[in-house]
C-alpha positions as CSV (number, residue, x, y, z in Angstrom):
1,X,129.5,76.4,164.1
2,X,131.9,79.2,163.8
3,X,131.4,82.5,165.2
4,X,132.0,84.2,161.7
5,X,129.3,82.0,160.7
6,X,126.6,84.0,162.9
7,X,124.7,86.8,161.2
8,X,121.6,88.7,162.6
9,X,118.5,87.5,161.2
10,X,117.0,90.0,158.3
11,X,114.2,92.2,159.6
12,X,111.4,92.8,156.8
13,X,107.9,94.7,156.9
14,X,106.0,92.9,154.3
15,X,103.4,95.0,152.0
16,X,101.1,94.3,149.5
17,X,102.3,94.9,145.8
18,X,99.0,97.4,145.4
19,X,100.3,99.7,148.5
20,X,104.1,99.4,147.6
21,X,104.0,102.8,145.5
22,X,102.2,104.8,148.2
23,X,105.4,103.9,151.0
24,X,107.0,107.1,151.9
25,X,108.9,105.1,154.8
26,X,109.5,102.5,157.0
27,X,112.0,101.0,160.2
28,X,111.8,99.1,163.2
29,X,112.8,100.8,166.2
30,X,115.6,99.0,169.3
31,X,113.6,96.9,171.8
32,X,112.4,98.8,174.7
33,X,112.7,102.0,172.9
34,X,109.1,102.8,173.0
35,X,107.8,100.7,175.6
36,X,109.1,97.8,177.9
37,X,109.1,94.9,175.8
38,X,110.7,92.0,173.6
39,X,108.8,92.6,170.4
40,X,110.4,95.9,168.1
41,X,108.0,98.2,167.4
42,X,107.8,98.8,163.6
43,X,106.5,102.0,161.4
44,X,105.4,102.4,158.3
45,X,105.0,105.9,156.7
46,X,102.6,105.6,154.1
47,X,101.4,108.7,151.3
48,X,97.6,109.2,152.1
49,X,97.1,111.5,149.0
50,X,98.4,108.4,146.8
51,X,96.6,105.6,148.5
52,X,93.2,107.4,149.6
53,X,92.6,108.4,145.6
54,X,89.2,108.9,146.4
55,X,87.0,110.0,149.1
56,X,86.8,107.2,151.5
57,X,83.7,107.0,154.0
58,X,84.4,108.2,157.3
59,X,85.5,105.9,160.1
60,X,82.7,104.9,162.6
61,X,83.4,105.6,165.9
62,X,83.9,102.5,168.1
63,X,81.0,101.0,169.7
64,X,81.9,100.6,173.7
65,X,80.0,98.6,176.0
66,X,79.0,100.5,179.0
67,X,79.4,98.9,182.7
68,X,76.7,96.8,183.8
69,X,76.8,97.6,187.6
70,X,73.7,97.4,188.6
71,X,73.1,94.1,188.1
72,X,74.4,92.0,191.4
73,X,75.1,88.8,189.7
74,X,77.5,90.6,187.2
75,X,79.3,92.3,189.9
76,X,79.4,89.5,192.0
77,X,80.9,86.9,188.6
78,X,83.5,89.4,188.3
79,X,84.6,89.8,191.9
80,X,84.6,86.0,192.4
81,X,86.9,85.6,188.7
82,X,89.0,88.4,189.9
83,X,89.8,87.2,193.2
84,X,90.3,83.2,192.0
85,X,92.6,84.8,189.6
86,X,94.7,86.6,192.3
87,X,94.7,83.7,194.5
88,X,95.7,81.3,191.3
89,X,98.9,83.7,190.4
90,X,99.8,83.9,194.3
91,X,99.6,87.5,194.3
92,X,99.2,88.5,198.1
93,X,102.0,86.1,198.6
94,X,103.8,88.1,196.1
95,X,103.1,91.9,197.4
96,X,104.1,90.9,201.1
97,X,107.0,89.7,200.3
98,X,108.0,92.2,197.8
99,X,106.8,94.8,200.9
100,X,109.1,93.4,203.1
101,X,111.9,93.6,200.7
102,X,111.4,96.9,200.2
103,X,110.7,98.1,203.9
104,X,113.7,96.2,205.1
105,X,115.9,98.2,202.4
106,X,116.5,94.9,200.6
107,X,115.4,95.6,197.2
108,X,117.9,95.2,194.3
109,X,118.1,95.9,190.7
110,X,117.2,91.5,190.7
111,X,113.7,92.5,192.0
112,X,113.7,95.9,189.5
113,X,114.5,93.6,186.6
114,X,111.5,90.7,187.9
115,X,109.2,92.9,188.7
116,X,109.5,96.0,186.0
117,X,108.3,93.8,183.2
């Protein structure tokens, strides 16, 4: 494949016909613009006076569900899952060493790019 061959892939938000009239504006911003990440964040500026024609109900607040700590077994479940999953990923492996890099004024933009995702 030639080089002049390459083009960047399109980048589409995709509405429904029925909303298409009530789209004021829309773009994708660069990655990490808004946040760390590989995914673009995208925007859509829609007209609410066009596509809320009519009084809508109001939006129920969400429903949260409060902490459970007085029940032992609950507390205890989630210690035990937290800690198998910190021992599963090697995490206290993983800080001492990354304290040692950084105490022994080792640390370099590698361990900045590994690390700050």
């Amino acid at each position: 494949m030639k080089l002049g061959a390459l083009r960047q892939m399109g980048w589409y938000i995709f509405v429904s016909a029925g909303i298409l009239s009530c789209i004021q504006r829309t773009g994708i911003f660069p990655y990490n613009s808004i946040f760390m990440s590989d995914h673009r964040p995208c925007y859509i500026d829609i007209d609410s006076s066009q596509i809320f024609f009519e009084n809508t109900p109001e939006i129920a607040p969400h429903q949260y569900r409060g902490l459970r700590l007085q029940d032992p077994r609950l507390r205890d479940q989630y210690k035990n899952t937290f800690l198998s999953q910190l021992l599963y990923h090697n995490i206290p492996d993983k800080v001492d060493n990354l304290l040692g890099e950084a105490q022994n004024n080792r640390w370099s933009e590698d361990h900045t790019h590994r690390f700050g995702q």
